[in-house]
C-alpha positions as MATLAB code, in Angstrom:
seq = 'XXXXXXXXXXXXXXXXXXXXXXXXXXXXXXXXXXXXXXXXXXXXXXXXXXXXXXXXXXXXXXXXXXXXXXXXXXXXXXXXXXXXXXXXXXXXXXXXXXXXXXXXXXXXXXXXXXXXXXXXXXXXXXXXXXXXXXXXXXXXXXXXXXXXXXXXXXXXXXXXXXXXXXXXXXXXXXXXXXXXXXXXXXXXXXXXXXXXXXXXXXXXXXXXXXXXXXXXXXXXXXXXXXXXXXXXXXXXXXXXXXXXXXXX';
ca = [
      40.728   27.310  -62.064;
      39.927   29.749  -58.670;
      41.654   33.137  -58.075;
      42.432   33.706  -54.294;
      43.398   37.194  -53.597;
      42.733   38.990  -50.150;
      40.991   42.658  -50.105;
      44.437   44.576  -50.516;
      46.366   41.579  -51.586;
      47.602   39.195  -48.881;
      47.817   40.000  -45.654;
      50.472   39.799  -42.895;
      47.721   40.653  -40.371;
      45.377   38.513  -41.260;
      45.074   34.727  -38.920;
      46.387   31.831  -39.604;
      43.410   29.677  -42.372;
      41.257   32.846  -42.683;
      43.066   33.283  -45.997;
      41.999   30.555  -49.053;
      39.626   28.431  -50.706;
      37.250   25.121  -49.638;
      35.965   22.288  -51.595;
      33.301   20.331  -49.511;
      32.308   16.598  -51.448;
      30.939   13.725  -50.051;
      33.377   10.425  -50.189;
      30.384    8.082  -49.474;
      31.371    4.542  -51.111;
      35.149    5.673  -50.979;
      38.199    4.650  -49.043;
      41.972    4.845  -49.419;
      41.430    8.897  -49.997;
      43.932   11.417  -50.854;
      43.640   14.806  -52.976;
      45.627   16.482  -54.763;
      45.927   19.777  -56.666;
      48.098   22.585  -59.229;
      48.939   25.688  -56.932;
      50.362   28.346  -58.641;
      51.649   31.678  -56.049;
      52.296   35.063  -57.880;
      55.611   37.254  -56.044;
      53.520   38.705  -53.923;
      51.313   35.410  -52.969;
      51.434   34.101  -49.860;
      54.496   31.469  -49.415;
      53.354   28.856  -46.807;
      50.282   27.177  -47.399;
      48.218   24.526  -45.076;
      45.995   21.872  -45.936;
      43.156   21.263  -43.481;
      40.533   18.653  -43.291;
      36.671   18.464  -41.936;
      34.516   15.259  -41.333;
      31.916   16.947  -40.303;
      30.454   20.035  -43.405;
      32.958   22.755  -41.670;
      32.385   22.915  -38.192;
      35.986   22.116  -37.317;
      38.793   22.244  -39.440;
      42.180   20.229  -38.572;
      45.507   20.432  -39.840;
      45.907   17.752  -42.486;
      49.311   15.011  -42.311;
      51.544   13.460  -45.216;
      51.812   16.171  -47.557;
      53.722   15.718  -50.713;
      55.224   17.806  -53.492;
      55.975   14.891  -55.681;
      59.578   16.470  -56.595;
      58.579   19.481  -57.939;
      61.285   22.408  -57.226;
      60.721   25.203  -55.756;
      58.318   24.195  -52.821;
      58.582   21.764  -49.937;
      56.315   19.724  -47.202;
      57.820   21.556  -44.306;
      56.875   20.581  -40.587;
      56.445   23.851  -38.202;
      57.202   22.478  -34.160;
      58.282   26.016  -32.123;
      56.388   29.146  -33.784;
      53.125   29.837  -32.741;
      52.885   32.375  -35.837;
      52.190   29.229  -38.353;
      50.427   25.940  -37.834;
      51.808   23.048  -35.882;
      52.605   20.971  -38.538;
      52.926   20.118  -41.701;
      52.317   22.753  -44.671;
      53.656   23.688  -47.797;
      56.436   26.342  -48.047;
      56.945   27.891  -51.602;
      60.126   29.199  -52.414;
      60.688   29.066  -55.785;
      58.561   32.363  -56.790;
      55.771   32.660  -59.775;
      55.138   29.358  -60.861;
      52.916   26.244  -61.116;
      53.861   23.752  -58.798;
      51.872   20.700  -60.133;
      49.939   17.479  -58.295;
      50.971   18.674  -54.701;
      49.145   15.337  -53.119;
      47.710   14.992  -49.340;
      47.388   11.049  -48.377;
      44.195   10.801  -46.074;
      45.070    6.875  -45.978;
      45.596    6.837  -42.386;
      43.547    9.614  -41.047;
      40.022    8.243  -39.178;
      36.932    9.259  -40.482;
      37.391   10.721  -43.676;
      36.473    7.437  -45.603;
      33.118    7.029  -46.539;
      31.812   10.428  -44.633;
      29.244   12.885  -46.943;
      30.197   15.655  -44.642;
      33.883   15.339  -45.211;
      36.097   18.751  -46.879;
      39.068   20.439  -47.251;
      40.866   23.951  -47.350;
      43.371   25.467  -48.749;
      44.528   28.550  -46.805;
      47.031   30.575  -44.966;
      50.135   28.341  -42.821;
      51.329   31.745  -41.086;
      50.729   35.191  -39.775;
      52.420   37.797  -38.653;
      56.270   38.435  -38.609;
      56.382   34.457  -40.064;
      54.531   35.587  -43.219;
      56.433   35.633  -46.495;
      56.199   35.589  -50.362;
      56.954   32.648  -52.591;
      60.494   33.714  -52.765;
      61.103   34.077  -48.825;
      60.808   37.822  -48.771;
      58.015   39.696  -45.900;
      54.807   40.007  -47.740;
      53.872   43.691  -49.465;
      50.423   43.518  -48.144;
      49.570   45.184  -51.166;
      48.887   42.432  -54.023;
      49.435   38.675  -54.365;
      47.336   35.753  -55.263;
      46.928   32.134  -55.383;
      45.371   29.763  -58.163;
      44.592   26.390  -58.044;
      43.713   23.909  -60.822;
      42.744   20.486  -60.909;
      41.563   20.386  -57.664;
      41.106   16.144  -57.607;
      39.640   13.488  -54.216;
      40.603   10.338  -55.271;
      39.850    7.137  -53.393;
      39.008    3.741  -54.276;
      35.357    2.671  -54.633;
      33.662   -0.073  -52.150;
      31.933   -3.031  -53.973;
      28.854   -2.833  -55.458;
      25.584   -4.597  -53.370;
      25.530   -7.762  -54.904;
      23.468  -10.441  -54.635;
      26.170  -13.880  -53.432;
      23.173  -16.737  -52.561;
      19.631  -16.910  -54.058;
      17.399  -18.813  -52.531;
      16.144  -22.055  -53.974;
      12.801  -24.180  -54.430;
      12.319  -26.857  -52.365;
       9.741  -29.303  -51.791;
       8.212  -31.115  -48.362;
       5.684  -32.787  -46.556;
       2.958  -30.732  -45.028;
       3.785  -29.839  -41.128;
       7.132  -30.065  -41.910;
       9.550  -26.833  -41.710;
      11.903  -25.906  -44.585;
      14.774  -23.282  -45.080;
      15.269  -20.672  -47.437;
      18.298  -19.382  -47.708;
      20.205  -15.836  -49.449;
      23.195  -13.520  -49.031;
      24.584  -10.280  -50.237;
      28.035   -8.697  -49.978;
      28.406   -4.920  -50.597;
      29.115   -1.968  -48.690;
      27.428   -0.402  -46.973;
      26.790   -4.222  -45.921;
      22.806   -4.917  -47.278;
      20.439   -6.578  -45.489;
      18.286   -8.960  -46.865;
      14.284   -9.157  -46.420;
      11.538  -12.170  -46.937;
       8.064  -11.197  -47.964;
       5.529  -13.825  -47.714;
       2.254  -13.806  -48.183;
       3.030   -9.777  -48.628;
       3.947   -9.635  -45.347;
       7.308   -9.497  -43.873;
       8.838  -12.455  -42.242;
      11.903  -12.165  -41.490;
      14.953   -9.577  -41.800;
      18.725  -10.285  -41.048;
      22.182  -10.113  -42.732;
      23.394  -11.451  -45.940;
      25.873  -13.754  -43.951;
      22.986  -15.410  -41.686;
      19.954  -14.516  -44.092;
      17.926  -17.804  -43.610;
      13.836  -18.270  -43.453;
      12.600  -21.091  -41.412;
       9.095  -21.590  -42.746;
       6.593  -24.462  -41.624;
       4.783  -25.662  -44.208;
       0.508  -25.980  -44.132;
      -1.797  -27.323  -45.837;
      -3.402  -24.538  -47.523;
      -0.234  -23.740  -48.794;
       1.652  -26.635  -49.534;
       5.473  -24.915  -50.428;
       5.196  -21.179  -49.585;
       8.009  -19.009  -51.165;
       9.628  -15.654  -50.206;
       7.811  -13.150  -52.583;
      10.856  -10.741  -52.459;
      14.000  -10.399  -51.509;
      15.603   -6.939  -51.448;
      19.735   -5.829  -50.476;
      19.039   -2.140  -49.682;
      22.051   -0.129  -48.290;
      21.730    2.971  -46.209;
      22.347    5.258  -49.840;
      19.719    5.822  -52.086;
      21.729    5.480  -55.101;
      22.975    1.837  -54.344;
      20.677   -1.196  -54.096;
      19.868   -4.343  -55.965;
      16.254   -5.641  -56.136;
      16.018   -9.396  -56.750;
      12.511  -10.799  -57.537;
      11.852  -14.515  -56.160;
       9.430  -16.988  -56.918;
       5.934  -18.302  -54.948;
       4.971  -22.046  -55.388;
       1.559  -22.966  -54.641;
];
């Protein structure tokens, strides 16, 4: 669970998202994102609260769409159009006073770039300032005390396929001076590419959908074979190694 209190409490003065907390994660191998989170706001806490997003580790921040309080009483997803005191948009306005409001959601569905993005974030922090700041139950803020909390703070998304490994190639026999095709695929995201080794040196390299090896065949080596044949996405932590035989 994190504690957000300001200096003296919350402040009136303070700007609009210089007041919060941030959670940067990586959504590589993840689409279909959305978060969502348990805010509890003391008396004193600040009553309107924004979502924003990053795609790119915190260098700019924007205003995050299709909020969602899931029912809960005592809080809303209200949409700001005329005050330039509190964001243009959507936010969260708390009325109901010291309480948990539970699985407040944000659906990233439809917003570009946040799929699949290391550098992606999000922050939790101030929707107003000045004479449009007020406590969870409507009144001006104190400036004297306050605080937020926030539990089970979740990014959920739904995880791309696996690399695998669709075609292998298979032995084949022919005449000498005659040319013969191997052919392999892999599916996966990101999308693998495949790679022939022959003779321990690379021949060819393409995609799993067009992966294919024309090889002539020579004397000294009557039915040569691809010695390996790798899917290797651009993360570290997903690949598939398939070993393939070498006739002679």
């Amino acid at each position: 669970m994190w504690k957000i209190v300001g200096t003296n409490g919350w402040s009136s003065t303070a700007p609009i998202a210089s007041q919060g907390a941030q959670f940067l994660t990586s959504t590589l191998g993840y689409s279909n994102l959305s978060i969502q989170f348990d805010l509890e706001t003391t008396a004193q806490g600040e009553g309107k609260l924004a979502v924003e997003y990053t795609t790119n580790g915190g260098s700019t921040w924007s205003l995050a769409p299709s909020l969602n309080t899931n029912g809960d009483a005592g809080i809303a997803a209200a949409t700001n159009t005329t005050s330039t005191n509190t964001v243009q948009g959507e936010y969260f306005d708390v009325t109901g006073g010291d309480l948990w409001y539970n699985r407040l959601t944000v659906d990233f569905n439809s917003v570009a770039g946040v799929a699949n993005n290391p550098n992606f974030g999000i922050r939790l922090v101030n929707a107003s300032t000045g004479a449009d700041c007020v406590n969870s139950t409507g009144a001006p803020l104190d400036n004297t005390s306050g605080n937020w909390r926030f539990d089970e703070v979740d990014v959920d998304g739904t995880a791309a396929p696996f690399p695998l490994i669709t075609t292998q190639p298979v032995s084949q026999v022919a005449t000498v001076g005659k040319t013969v095709s191997f052919t392999a695929a892999a599916s996966g995201t990101p999308t693998p590419t495949v790679q022939w080794e022959v003779a321990a040196t690379v021949a060819a390299r393409g995609r799993p959908s067009a992966a294919r090896l024309p090889q002539p065949i020579a004397s000294s080596c009557p039915a040569p074979w691809p010695t390996d044949m790798s899917t290797r996405p651009s993360s570290p932590t997903r690949w598939a190694r398939l070993p393939a035989t070498r006739r002679r």
